[in-house]
N, C-alpha and C positions, 0 to 999 in steps of 0.2 A: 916466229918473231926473231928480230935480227937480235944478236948478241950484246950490241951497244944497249938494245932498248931492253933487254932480260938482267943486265949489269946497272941501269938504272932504276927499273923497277925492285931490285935487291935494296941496293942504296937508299931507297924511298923507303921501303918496307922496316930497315934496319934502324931508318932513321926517325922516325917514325916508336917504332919498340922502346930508342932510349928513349924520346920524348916522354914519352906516356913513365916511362919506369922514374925521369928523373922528376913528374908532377908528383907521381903517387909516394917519393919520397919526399920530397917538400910537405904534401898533406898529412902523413905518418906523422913526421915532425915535428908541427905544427901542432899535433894534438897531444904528442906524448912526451917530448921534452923536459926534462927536469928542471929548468931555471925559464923564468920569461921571458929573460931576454933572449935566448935559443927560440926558441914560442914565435916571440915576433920577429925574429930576423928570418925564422922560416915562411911566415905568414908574407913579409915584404915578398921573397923570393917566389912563392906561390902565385903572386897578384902579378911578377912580373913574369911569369912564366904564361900564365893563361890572362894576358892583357890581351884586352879584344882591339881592332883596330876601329879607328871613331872616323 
């Protein structure tokens, strides 16, 4: 495989890793926050993070 395409598949895979890390912190969040309002402004960011496309 040529070098461009092993630097993008890196890129993809890393980018990808934060994805997932930065849902599963929204959902953590979301559930175990001390105040409600932290609750739902995490819940808002969760719904915009895995908004599906229509």
């Amino acid at each position: 495989m040529s070098t461009v395409l092993q630097h993008a598949a890196l890129i993809t895979a890393a980018s990808a890793c934060w994805y997932a890390l930065a849902v599963s912190a929204a959902a953590i969040t979301a559930v175990v926050a001390r105040t409600a309002d932290r609750r739902r402004d995490a819940r808002e960011v969760l719904k915009v993070l895995v908004r599906r496309a229509r």
